[in-house]
C-alpha positions in Angstrom: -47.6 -14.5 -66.8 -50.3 -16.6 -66.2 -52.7 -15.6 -63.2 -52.0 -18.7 -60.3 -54.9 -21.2 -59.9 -56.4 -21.3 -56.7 -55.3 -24.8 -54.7 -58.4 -26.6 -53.2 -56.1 -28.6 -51.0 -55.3 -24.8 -49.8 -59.2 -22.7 -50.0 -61.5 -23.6 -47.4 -58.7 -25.5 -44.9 -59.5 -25.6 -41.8 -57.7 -23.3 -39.0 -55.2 -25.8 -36.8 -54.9 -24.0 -34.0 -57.8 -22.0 -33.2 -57.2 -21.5 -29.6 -53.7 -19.5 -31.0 -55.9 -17.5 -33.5 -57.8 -16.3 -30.9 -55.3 -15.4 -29.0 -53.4 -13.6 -31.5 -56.2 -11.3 -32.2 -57.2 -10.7 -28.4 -53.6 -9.9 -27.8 -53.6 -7.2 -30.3 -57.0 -5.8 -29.2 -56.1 -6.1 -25.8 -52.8 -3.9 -26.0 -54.4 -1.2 -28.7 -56.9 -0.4 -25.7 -54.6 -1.2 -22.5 -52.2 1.6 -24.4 -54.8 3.9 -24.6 -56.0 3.5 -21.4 -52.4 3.8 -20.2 -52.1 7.2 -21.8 -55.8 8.5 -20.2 -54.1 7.3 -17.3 -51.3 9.1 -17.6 -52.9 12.5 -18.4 -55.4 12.1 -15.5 -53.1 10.4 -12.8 -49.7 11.1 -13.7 -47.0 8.2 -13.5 -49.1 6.5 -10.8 -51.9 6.2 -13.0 -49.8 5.2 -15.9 -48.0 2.3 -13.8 -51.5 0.8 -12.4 -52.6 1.5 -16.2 -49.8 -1.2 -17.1 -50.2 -3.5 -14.3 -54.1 -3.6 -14.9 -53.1 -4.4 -18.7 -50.2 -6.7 -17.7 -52.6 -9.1 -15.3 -54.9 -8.9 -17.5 -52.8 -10.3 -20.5 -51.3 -13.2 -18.3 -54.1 -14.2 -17.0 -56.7 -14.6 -19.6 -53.6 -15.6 -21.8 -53.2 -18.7 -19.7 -56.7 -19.5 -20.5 -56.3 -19.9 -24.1 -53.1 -21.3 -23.8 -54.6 -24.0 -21.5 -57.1 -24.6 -24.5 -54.1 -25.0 -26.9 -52.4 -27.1 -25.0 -55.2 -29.7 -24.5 -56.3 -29.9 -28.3 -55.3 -32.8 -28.9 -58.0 -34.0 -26.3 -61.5 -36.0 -26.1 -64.0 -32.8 -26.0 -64.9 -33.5 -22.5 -61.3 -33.4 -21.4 -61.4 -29.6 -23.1 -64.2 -28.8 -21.2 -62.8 -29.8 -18.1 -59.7 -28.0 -18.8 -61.5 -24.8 -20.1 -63.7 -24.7 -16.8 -61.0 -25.6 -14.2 -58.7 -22.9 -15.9 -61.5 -20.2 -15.8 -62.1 -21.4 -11.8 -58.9 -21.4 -11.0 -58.1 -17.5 -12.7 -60.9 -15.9 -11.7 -60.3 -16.9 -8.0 -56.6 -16.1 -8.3 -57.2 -13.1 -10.3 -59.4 -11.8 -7.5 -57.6 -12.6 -4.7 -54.9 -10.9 -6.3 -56.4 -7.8 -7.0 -57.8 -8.3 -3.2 -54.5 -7.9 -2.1 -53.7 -4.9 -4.7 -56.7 -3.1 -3.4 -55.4 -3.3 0.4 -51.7 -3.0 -0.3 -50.4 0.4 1.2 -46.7 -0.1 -0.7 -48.7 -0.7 -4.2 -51.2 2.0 -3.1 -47.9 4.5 -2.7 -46.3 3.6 -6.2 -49.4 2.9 -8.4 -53.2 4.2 -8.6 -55.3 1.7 -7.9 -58.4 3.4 -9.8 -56.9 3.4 -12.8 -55.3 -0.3 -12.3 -59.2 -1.1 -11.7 -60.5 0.8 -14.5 -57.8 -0.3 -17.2 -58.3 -3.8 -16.1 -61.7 -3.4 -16.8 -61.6 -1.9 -19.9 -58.5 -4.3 -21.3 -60.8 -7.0 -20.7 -63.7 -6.0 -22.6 -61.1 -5.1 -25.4 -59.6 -9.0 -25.1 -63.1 -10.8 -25.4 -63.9 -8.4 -28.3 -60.7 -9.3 -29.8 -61.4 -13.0 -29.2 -64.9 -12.8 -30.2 -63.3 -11.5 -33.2 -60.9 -13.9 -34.2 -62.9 -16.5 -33.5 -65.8 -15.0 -36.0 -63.0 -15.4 -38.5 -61.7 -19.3 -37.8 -62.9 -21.8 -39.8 -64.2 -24.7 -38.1 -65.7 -27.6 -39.5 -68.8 -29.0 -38.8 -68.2 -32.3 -39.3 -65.2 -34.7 -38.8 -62.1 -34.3 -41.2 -60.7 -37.7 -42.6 -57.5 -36.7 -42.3 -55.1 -33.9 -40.2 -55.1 -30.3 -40.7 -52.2 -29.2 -42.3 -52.7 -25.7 -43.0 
């Protein structure tokens, strides 16, 4: 059997969707440390801390998701349309991420059912676990730096 011939329409391709990559491998490294942090949470807090574990990880998941997703979405875009998108998407999660977590932190029914130190501490944590995940992936992609003739296809 002959050994198969490497395909240079196939080596070196560009990645098509980098914003998908990225958030691929800040999904994974986002859960891997949300779990852990759930099961810290657990043993320190009991089921309160493990549901504000979850919730911390869940919010944090949803909304730096949408971020990349926005970025996906508008690919097909003139860059300055991206960068619009990218910073009105950041603006708008961080000030609906905080004011949700503003209401968390003064919510006496969520205070009863979940523990708001480790909801705070696992969000946290999950974050800095995301943007080394995406930081990751993205160290991986490869981009060109110059202007393909033609389409990805890869």
């Amino acid at each position: 059997m002959a050994p198969m011939a490497h395909s240079p329409e196939i080596a070196g391709q560009a990645t098509k969707h980098p914003a998908l990559a990225m958030l691929r491998g800040a999904l994974v490294a986002a859960v891997v440390v949300g779990v852990n942090a759930a099961a810290v949470s657990t043993v320190a807090a009991g089921l309160k801390g493990l549901w504000g574990a979850l919730l911390g990880l869940l919010m944090v998941i949803i909304f730096s998701g949408a971020g990349l997703l926005a970025l996906h979405l508008s690919r097909r875009t003139s860059p300055t349309t991206q960068l619009a998108v990218a910073m009105a998407s950041y603006t708008g999660r961080i000030a609906i991420f905080g004011g949700l977590l503003a209401i968390a932190l003064n919510s006496d029914a969520l205070a009863q059912n979940v523990n708001l130190t480790a909801l705070g501490i696992c969000a946290m944590v999950v974050v800095m676990g995301w943007m080394a995940g995406e930081i990751w992936a993205w160290s991986r992609l490869r981009v060109p730096i110059y202007d393909l003739d033609k389409e990805v296809t890869a």
